[in-house]
N, C-alpha and C positions, 0 to 999 in steps of 0.2 A: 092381876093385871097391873104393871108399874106403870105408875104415872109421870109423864113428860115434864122435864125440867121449865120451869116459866122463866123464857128468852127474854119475853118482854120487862122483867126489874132486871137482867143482867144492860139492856140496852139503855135502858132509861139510869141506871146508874152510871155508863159511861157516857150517857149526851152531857148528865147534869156535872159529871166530873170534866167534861171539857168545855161547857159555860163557864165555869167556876175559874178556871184556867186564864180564858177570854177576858174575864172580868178584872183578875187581873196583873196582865197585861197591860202596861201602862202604855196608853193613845193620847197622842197629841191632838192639838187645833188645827187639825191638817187636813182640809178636804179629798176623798178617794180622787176624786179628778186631778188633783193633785200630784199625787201620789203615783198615778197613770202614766201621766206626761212625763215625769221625772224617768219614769222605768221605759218607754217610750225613745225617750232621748237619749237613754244610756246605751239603749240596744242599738238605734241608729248611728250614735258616736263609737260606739265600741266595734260598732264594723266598718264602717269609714276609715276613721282616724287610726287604728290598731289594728284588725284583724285582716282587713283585706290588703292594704301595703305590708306588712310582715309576710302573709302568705307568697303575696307575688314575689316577693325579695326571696324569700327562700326557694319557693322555685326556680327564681332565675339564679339563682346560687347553686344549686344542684343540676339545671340543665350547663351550666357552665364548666361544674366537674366532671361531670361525663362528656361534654364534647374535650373537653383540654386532658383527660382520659383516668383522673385520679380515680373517678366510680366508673366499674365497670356496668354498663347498660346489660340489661339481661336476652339473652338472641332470641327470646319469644316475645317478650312485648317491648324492648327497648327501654326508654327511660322515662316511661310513663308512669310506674311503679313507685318508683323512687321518687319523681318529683310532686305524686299524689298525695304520697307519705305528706314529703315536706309542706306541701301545701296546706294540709288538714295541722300538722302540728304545728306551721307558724300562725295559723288561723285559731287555734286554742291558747296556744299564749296569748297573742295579740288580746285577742277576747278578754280572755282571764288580766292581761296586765289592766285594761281600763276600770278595775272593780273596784282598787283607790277612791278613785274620781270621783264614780258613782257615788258611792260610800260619803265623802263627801259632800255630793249635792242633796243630800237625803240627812245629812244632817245638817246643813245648812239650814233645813226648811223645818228641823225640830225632830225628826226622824232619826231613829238609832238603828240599824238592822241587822246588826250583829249581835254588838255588847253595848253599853252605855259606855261603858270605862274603857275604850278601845283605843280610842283616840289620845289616850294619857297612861303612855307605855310605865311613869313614875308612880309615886305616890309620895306626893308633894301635899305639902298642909293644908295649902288652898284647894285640891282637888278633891283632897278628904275631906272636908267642910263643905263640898257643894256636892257631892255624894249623899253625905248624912242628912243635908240640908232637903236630897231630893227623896230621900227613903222618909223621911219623918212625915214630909207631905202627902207621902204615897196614903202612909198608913193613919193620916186623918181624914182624908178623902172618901167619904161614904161610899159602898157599892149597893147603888140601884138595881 
């Protein structure tokens, strides 16, 4: 009779290799409530300010070429089709253009959430001295 592989050390080896990970992961002084708001407001601006005027423009850009007759409307559902399209794709741009923004207000607040080095397309003297300056600290930083 063969005996069953023990699931339980394969799982307990990957919770403690994804603490290990967690740990570090370098976190700011930056409360979750924080952090919330921020993500919060990106979402409300990002569909206000961007996604919802882009979508309606390009709809009305597309209802505009089918009436003046450059798209031809299709003879089953008309220009419903076509102005869905544009609706949902200027609505993903839109979206997508405001991540800049965000990206910046999330680093404004100590928050990196891409790369740390993103922001500083160069490598300038100064930027490599505040790099090294933040890797040396990482790694005298005890983990509890």
């Amino acid at each position: 009779m063969a005996s069953a592989p023990d699931n339980r050390k394969v799982q307990a080896s990957s919770l403690d290799q994804k603490d290990q990970n967690l740990q570090n992961f370098p976190t700011p002084n930056v409360s979750i409530e924080e952090i919330a708001r921020i993500r919060q407001e990106c979402k409300e601006e990002s569909f206000w300010y961007r996604g919802l005027p882009l979508s309606l423009g390009s709809m009305l850009v597309v209802q505009g070429l089918v009436a003046n007759g450059t798209f031809k409307a299709s003879p089953r559902f008309g220009p419903l089709p076509k102005m869905a399209l544009a609706g949902a794709l200027g609505f993903a741009v839109g979206t997508m253009s405001y991540m800049r923004t965000c990206q910046k207000k999330f680093q404004s607040i100590g928050v990196h959430p891409f790369f740390p080095k993103w922001h500083c397309p160069h490598t300038c003297k100064e930027c490599q001295a505040k790099f090294e300056k933040t890797e040396l600290e990482k790694s005298k930083t005890p983990i509890s």
